[in-house]
Backbone bond lengths (Angstrom), bond angles and torsions (degrees), N, CA, C in turn:
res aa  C-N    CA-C-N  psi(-1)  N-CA   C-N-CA  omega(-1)  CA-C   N-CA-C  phi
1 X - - - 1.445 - - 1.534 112.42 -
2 X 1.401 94.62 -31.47 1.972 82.98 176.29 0.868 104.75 -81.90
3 X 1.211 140.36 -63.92 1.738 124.09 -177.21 1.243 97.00 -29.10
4 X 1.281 166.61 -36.02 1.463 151.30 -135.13 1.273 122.52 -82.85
5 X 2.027 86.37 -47.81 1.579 118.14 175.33 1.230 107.88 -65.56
6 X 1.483 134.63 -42.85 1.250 132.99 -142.40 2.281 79.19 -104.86
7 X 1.147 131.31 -38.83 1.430 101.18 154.09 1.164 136.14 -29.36
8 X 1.421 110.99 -62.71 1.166 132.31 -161.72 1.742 102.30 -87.85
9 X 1.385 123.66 -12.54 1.621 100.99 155.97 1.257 104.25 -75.98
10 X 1.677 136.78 -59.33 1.219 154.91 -165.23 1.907 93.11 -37.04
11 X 1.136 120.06 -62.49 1.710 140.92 -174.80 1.787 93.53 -42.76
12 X 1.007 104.22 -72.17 1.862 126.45 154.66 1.195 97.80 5.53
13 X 1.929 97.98 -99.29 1.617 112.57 -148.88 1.609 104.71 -70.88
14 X 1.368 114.07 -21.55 1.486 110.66 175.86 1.635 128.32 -59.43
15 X 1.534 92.15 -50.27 1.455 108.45 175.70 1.843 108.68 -53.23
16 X 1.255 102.11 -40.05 1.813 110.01 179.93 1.292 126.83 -58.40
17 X 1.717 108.34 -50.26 0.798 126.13 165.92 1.718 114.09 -57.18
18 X 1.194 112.25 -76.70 1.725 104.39 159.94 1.598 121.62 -23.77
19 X 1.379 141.84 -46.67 1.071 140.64 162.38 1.720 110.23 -57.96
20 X 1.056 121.08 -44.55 0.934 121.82 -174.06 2.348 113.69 -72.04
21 X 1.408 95.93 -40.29 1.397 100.10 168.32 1.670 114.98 -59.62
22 X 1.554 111.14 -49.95 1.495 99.65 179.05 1.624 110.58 -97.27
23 X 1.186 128.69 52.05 1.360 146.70 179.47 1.615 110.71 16.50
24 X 1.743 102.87 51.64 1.567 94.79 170.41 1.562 107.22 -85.43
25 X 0.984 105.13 -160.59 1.530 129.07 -167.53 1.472 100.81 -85.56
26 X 1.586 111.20 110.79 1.899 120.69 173.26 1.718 98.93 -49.43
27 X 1.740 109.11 -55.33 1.392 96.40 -175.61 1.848 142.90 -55.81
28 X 1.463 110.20 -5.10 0.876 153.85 160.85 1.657 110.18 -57.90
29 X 1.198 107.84 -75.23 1.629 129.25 159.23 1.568 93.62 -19.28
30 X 1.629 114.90 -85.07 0.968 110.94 -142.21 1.972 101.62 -85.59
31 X 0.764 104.59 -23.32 1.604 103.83 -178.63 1.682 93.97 -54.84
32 X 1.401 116.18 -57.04 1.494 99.91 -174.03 1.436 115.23 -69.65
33 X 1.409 124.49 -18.26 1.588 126.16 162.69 1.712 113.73 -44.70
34 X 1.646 90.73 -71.41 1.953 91.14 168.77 1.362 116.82 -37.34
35 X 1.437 116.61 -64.08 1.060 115.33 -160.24 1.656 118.63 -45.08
36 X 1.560 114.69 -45.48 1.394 150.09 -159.81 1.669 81.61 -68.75
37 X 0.777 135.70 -79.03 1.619 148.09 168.26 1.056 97.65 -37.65
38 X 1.214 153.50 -110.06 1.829 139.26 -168.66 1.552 109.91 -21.64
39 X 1.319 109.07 -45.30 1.681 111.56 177.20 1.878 102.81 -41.97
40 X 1.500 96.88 -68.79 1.513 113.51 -165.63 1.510 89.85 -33.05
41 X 1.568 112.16 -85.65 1.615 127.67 174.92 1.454 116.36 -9.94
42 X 1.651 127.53 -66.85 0.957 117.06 164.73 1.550 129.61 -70.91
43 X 1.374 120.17 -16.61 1.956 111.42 166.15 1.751 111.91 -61.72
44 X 2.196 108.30 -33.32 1.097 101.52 -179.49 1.314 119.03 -59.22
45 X 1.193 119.64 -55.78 1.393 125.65 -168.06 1.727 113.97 -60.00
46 X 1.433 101.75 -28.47 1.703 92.42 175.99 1.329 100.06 -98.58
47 X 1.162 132.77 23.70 1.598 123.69 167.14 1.449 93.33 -96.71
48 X 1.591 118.00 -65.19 1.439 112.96 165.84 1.616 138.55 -27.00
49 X 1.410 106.02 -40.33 1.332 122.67 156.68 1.352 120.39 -45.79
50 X 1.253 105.79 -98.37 1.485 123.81 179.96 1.881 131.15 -46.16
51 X 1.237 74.24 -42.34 2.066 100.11 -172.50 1.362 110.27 -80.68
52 X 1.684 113.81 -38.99 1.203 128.64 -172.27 1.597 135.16 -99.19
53 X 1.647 100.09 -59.00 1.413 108.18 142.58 1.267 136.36 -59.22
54 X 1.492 121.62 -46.74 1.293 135.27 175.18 1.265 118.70 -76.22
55 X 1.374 114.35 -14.78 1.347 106.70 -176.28 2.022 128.22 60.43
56 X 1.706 71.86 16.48 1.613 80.70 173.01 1.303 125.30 -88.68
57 X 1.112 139.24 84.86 1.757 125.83 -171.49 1.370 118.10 -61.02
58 X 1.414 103.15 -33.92 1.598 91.14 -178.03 1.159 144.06 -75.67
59 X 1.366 100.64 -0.61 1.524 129.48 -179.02 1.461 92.38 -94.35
60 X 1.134 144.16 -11.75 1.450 129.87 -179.58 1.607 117.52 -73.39
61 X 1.772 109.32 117.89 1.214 97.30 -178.62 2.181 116.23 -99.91
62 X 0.935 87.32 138.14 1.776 76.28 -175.41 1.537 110.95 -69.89
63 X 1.328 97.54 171.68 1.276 114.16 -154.05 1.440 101.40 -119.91
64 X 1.894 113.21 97.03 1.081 113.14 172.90 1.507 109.75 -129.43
65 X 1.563 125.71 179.67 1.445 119.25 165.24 1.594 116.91 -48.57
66 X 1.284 128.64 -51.43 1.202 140.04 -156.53 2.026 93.45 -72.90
67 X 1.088 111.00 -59.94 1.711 117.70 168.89 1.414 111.94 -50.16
68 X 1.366 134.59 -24.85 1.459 133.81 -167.30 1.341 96.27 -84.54
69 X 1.949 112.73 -57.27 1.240 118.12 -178.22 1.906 122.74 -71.69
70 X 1.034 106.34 12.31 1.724 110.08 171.24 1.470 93.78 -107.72
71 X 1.469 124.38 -28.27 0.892 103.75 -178.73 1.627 132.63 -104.53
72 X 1.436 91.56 14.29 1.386 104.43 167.48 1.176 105.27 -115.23
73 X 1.116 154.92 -37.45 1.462 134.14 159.71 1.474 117.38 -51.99
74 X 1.085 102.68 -41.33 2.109 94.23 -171.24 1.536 95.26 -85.62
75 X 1.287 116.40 -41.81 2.156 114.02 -164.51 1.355 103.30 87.56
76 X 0.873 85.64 -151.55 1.544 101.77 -170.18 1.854 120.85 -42.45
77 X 1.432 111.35 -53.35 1.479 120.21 144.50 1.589 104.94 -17.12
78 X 0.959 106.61 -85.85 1.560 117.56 -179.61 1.087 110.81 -16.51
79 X 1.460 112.83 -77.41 1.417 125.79 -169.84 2.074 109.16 -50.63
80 X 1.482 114.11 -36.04 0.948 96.53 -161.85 2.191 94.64 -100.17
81 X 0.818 112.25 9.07 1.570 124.77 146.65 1.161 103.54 -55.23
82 X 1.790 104.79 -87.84 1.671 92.81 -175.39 1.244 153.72 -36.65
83 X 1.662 99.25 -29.54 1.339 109.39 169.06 1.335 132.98 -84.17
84 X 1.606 109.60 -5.52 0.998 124.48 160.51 1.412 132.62 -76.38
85 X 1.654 104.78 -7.11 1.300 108.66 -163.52 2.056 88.04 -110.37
86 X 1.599 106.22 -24.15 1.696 97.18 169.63 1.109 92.94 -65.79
87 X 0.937 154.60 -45.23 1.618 143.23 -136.31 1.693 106.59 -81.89
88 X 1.331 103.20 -23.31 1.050 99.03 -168.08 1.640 113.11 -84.65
């Protein structure tokens, strides 16, 4: 788990720095930061749901950067993408 964090600052300062080299918009930066973070928030709670309460495993989607960020840009969509794509 610590290595995870210390990815995911490293993932961080890179991405910033990159915004910052081709002079896009910081607010930009961080809107997709939130977003990426609400993603996480909502995969937790339906992993908890389904995986945990339900005792459904197969509905459990893991919890990576690439899954946080589909699921914070699309929402909820997202989420039920992803699970369409475990299922498969």
């Amino acid at each position: 788990m610590p290595g995870g964090i210390i990815t995911f600052i490293i993932v961080i300062m890179v991405t910033f720095v990159l915004f910052k080299l081709f002079n896009w918009s910081i607010k930009i930066f961080f809107k997709l930061l939130i977003n990426a973070l609400i993603g996480i928030v909502i995969l937790l709670i339906f992993n908890f749901i389904f995986a945990g309460i339900l005792s459904l495993g197969m509905f459990a989607i893991p919890i990576t950067w690439v899954t946080a960020l589909v699921t914070g840009i699309l929402g909820v969509p997202g989420v039920i993408l992803l699970l369409i794509i475990q299922l498969l």
